[in-house]
C-alpha positions as CSV (number, residue, x, y, z in Angstrom):
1,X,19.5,-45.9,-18.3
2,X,17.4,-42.8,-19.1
3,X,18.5,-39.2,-19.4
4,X,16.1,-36.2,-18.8
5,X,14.6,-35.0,-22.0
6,X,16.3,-31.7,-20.8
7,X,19.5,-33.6,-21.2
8,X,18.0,-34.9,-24.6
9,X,16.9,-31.6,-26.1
10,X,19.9,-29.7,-25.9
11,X,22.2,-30.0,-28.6
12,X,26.0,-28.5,-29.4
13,X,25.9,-25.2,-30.6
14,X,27.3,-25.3,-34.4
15,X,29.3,-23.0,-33.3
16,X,31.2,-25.2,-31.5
17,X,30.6,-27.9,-33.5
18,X,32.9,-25.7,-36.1
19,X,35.2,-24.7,-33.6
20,X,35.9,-28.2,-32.4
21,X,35.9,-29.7,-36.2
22,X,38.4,-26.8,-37.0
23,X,40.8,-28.4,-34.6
24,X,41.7,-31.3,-36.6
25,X,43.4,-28.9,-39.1
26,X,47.2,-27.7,-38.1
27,X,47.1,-24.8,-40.3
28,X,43.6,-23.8,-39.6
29,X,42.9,-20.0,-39.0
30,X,39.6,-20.3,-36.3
31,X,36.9,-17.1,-36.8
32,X,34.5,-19.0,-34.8
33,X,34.2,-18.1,-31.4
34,X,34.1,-14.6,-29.6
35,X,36.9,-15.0,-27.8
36,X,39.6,-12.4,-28.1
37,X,43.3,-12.9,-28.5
38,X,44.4,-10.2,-26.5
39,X,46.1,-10.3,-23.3
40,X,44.3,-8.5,-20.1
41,X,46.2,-5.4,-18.7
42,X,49.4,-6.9,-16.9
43,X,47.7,-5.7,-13.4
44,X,45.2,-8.0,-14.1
45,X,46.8,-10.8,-14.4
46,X,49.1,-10.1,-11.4
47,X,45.9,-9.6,-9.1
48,X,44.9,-13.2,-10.0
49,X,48.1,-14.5,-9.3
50,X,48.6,-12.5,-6.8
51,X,45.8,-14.3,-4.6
52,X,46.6,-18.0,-5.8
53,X,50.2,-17.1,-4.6
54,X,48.8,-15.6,-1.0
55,X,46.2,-18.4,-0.7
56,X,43.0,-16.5,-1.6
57,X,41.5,-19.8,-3.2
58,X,38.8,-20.7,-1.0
59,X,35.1,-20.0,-1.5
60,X,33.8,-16.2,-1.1
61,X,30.0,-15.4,-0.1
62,X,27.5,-16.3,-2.9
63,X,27.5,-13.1,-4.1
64,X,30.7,-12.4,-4.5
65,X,33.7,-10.5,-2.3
66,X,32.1,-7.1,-1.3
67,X,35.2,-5.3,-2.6
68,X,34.4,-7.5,-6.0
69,X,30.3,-6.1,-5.7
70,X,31.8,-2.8,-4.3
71,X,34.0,-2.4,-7.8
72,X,31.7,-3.1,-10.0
73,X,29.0,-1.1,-8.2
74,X,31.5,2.1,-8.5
75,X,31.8,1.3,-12.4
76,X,28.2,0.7,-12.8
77,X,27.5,4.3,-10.6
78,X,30.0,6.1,-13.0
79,X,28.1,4.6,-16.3
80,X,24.4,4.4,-15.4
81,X,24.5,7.6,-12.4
82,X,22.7,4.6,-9.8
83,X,24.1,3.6,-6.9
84,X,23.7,0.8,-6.1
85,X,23.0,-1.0,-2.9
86,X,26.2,-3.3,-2.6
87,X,24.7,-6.3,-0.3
88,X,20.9,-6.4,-2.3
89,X,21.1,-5.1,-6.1
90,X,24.8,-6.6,-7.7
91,X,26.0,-10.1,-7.5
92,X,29.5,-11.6,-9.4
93,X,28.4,-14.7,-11.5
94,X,30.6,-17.6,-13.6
95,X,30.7,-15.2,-16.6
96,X,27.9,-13.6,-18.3
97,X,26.5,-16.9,-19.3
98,X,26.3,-17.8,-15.5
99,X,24.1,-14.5,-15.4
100,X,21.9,-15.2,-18.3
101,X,21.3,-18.6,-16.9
102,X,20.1,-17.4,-13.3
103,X,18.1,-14.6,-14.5
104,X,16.2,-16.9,-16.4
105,X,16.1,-19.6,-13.6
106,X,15.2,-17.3,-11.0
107,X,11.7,-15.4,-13.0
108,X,10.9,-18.5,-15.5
109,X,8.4,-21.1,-14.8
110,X,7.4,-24.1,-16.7
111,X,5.2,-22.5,-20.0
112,X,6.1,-19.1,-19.4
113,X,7.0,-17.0,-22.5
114,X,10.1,-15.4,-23.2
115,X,10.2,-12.8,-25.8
116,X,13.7,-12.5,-28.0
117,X,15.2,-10.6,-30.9
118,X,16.9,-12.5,-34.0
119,X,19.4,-13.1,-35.0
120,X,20.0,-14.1,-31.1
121,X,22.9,-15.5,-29.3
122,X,23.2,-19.1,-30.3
123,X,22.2,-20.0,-26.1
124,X,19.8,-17.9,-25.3
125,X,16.6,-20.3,-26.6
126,X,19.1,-23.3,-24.9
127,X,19.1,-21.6,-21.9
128,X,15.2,-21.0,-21.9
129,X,14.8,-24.7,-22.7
130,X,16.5,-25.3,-20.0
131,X,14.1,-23.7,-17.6
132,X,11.3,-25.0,-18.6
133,X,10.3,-21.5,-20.8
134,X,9.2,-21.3,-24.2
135,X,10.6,-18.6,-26.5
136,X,9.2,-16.5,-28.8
137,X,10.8,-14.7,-31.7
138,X,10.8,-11.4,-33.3
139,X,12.5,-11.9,-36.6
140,X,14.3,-8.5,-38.0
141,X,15.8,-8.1,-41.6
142,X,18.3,-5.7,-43.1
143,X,15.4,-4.0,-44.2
144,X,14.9,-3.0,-40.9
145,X,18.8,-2.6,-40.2
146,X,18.8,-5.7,-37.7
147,X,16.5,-3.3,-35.3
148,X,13.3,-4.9,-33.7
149,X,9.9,-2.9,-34.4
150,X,8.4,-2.2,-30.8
151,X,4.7,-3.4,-32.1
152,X,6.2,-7.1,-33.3
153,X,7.3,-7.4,-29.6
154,X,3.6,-6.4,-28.5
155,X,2.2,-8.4,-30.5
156,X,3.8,-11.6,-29.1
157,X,2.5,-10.9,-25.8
158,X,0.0,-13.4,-23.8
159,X,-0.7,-14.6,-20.7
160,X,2.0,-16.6,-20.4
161,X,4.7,-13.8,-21.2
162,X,7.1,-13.1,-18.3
163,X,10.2,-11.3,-19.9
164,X,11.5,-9.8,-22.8
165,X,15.3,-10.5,-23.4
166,X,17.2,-7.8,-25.5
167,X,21.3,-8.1,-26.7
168,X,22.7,-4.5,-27.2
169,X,25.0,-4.4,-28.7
170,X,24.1,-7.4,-30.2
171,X,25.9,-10.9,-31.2
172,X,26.2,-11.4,-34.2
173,X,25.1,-8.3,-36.2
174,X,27.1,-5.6,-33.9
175,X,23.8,-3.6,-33.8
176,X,23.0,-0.7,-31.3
177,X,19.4,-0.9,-30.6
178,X,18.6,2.8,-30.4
179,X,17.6,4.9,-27.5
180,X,14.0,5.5,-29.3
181,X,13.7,2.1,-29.5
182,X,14.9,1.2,-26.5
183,X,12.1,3.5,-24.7
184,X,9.5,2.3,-26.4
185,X,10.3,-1.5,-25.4
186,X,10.7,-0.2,-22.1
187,X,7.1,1.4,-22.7
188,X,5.7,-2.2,-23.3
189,X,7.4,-4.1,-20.5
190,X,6.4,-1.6,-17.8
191,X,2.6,-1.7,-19.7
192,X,2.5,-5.7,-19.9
193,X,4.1,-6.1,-15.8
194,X,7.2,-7.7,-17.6
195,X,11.0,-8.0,-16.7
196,X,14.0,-7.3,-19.5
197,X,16.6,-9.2,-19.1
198,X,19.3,-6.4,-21.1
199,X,22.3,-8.9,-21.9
200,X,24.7,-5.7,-22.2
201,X,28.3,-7.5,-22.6
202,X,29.4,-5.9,-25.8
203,X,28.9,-2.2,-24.3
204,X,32.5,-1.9,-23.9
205,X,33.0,-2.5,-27.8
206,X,31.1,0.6,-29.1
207,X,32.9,2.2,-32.4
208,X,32.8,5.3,-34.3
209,X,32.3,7.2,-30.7
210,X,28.6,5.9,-30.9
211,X,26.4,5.8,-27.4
212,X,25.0,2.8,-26.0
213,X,22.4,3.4,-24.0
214,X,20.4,0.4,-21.6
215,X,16.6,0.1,-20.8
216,X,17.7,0.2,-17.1
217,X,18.1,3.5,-17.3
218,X,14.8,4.3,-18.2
219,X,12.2,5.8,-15.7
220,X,10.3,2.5,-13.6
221,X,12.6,0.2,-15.1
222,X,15.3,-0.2,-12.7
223,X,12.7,-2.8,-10.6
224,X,12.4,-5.1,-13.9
225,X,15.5,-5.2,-15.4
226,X,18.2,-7.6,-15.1
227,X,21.3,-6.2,-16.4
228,X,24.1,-8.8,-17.7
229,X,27.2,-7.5,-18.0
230,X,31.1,-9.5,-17.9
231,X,34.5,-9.2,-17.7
232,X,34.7,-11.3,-20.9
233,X,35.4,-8.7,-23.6
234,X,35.6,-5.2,-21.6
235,X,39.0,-6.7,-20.5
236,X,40.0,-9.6,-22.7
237,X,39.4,-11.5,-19.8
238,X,37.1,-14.5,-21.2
239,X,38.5,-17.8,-19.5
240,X,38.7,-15.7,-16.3
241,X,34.7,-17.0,-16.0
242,X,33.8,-13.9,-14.8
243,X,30.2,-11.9,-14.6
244,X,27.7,-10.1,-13.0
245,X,24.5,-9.5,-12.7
246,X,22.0,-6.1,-11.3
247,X,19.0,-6.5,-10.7
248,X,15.8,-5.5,-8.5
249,X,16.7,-7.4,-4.9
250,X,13.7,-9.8,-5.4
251,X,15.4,-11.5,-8.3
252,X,19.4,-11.1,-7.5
253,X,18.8,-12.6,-3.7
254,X,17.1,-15.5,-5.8
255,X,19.9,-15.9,-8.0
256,X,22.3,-15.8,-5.0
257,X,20.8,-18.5,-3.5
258,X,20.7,-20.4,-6.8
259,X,24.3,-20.0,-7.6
260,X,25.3,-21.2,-3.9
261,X,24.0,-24.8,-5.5
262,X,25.5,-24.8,-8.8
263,X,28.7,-23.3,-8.4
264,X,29.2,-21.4,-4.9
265,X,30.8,-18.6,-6.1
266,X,32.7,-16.8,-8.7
267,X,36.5,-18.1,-8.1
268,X,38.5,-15.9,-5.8
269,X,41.8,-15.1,-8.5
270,X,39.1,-14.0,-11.2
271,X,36.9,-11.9,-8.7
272,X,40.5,-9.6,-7.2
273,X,41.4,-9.6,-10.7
274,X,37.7,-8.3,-11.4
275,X,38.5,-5.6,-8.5
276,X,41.5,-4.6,-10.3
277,X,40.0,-4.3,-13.4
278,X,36.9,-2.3,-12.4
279,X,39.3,-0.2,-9.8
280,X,42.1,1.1,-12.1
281,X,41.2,0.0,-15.7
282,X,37.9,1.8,-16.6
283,X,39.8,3.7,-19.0
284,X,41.9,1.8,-20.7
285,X,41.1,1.8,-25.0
286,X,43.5,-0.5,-25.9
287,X,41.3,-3.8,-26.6
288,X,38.1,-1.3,-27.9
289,X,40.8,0.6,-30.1
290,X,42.3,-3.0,-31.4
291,X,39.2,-3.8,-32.3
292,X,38.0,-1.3,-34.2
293,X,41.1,-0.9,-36.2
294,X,40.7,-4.5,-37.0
295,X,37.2,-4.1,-37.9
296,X,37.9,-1.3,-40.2
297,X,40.7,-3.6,-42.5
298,X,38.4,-6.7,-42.5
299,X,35.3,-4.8,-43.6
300,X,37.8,-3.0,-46.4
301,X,39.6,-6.3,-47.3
302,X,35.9,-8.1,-47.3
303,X,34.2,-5.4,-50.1
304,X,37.3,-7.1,-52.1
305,X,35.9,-10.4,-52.5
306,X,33.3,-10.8,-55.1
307,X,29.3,-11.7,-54.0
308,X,29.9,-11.0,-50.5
309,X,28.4,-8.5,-48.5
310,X,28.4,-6.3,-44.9
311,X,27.8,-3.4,-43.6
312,X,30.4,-2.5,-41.1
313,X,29.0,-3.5,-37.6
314,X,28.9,-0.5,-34.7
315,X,30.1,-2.6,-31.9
316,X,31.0,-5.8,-30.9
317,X,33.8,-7.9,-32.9
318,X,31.8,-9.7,-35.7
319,X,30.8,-9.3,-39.5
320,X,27.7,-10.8,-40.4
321,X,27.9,-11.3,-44.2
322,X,25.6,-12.2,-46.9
323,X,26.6,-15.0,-48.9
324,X,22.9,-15.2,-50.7
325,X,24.7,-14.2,-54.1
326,X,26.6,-17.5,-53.8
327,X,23.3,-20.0,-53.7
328,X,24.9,-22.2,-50.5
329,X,23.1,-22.6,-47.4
330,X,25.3,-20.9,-44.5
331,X,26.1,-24.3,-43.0
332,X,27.6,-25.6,-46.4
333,X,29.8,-22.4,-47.0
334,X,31.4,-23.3,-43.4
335,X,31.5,-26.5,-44.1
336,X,32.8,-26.6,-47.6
337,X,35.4,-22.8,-46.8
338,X,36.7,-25.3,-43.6
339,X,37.3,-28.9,-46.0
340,X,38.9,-26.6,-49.0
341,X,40.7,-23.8,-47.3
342,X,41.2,-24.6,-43.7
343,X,39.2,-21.5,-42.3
344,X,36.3,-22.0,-39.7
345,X,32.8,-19.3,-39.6
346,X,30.1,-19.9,-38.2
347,X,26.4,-20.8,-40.1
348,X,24.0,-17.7,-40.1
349,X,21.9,-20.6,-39.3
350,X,22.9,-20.6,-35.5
351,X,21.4,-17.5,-35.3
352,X,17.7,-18.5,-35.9
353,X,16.7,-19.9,-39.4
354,X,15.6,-17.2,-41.1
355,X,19.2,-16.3,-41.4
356,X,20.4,-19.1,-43.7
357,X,22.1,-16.4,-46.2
358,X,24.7,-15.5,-43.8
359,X,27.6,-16.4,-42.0
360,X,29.4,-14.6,-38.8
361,X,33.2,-13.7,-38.7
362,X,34.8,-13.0,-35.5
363,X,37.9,-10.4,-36.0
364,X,39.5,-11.6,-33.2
365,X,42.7,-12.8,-34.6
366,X,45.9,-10.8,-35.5
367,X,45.2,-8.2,-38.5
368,X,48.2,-10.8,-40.4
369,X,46.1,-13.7,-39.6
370,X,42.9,-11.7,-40.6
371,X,44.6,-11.2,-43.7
372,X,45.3,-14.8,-44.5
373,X,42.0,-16.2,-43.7
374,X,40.4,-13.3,-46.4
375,X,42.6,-14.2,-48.9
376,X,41.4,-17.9,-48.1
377,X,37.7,-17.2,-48.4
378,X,38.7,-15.0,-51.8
379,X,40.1,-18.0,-53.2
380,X,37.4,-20.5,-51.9
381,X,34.4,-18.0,-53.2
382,X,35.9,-17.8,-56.6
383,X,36.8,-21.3,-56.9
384,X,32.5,-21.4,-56.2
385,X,31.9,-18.9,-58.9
386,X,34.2,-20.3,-61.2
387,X,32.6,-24.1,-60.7
């Protein structure tokens, strides 16, 4: 029987091809994914038992609870100063991914372009594939500090161009595109009729008392932007499958009706925990304060290993680190760091291929277990120098 080249083309991220290979090791320490070890405020978690225990398990309009759209309107108000209307402009997704994928879906016919920055989120050209789009990359460098040049994005415009996506802060690197930046993109999608989609999941994750600021906000570009934002990593709340999306009401009511045949709705426990979380929990540091202190003692404990290189990332909870020094291609290092030492990163390579030299490092373990993996990759890097 035949599948649908769709089915055909899309392959297992190596990201989870590590992360699943990893498994077969009892001692392993896992750096893979981005999915953090800390436990959502106890609130939380009592909201979404709270409503299995009452019986508020059944299905919820498309677009989520309107207390769930009414919460994260308020938060969205509080960050962005635009208020939103509740039944047209916000809808709760299955996570951000669920958001990403109906954007796209709902703007994105067969042959049109979609502009987007590397190094990328490993889905993003998946996702795009998926649709029937075709993407088109602007490659940065760390000459360039990770940060896209406006006039590269320009000058991949045609015909067939119908969005550009941006990631800030973005997966891997932990860059914050700045505002400058930012305006002047906004500049050529309002110039060229084209939407953003402004994947923003990370915004919670900003270090150093940085600013993170989103193209939404920009005059004319609340009617083109598609904001993606989550409960993911703002509240350690990942397997909660838990997103939303705002968005000019063209696009969103499309993506409403699209998510009533995929998935229905968001599942009730996540969405009254996501109405306690948005409600009382704004201003909790904890997980953005755990973060950064782990950030800080891997980026120190890294500069200790000989041939490897980072800078320390503003946001977000990854190092992307040059291993060029060591002549391996990014895939072999994971490979080779997981057979010899039991500790699983991901290939620079799943980031777009001209990122080969590096490899990404989630800090989302335990500082201890952070530790041990380090002193791993010491011993596995000079084992490489020393053969």
């Amino acid at each position: 029987m035949k599948l649908s080249k769709r089915a055909e083309n899309i392959q297992t991220s190596l990201t989870r091809q590590l992360f699943n290979k990893a498994k077969q090791y009892e001692d392993v320490i896992d750096l893979t994914l981005g999915d953090p070890d800390l436990k959502p405020h106890q609130e939380i978690c009592d909201a979404a038992c709270n409503a299995i225990q009452e019986g508020k398990t059944r299905y919820s309009m498309n677009a989520g609870l309107f207390e769930a759209r009414r919460a994260v309107a308020g938060y969205y108000e509080k960050v962005h100063g635009v208020k939103l209307n509740i039944n047209r402009d916000v809808m709760l997704t299955i996570g951000g991914m669920g958001a990403l994928y109906l954007s796209l879906a709902a703007i994105v016919n067969p042959g049109d372009e979609v502009i987007i920055i590397a190094p990328y989120y490993v889905n993003y050209i998946q996702m795009i594939q998926m649709v029937g789009g075709v993407e088109k990359v602007v490659w940065t460098t760390p000459k360039n500090n990770f940060i896209p040049y406006p006039d590269e994005i320009e000058r991949l415009i045609t015909e067939n161009t119908i969005a550009i996506m941006i990631n800030s802060p973005c997966n891997p690197t932990g860059k914050i595109i700045p505002k400058d930046i930012l305006k002047q993109i906004a500049e050529i999608a309002i110039k060229n009729d084209l939407y953003v989609i402004s994947d923003e999941v990370y915004n919670s994750l900003v270090y150093d008392e940085l600013e993170c600021a989103s193209i939404a906000d920009f005059p004319e570009m609340g009617e083109r932007t598609i904001v993606i934002d989550s409960m993911s990593k703002r509240f350690s709340m990942t397997g909660y499958r838990a997103g939303f999306a705002v968005g000019p009401e063209s696009v969103i009511s499309v993506m409403t009706k699209m998510q009533e045949n995929i998935a229905s709705c968001t599942p009730l426990p996540s969405q009254y925990a996501a109405i306690e979380a948005y409600t009382n929990h704004l201003d909790d540091h904890f997980i953005r304060d755990t973060f950064e202190e782990r950030r800080n003692f891997m980026v120190k404990r890294l500069k200790e290993i000989p041939l490897l290189q980072c800078n320390s990332p503003q946001a977000a909870f990854y190092l992307f680190v040059d291993i060029s020094r060591l002549h391996m291609t990014s895939l072999e290092f994971a490979a080779k760091l997981l057979e010899a030492q039991h500790v699983a990163v991901v290939p620079g390579i799943t980031y777009g291929d001209q990122y080969d030299d590096y490899i990404r490092i989630a800090f989302t373990l335990k500082k201890e277990k952070i530790d041990e993996a380090l002193r791993r990759i010491k011993v596995f890097v000079e084992s490489v120098v020393e053969g």
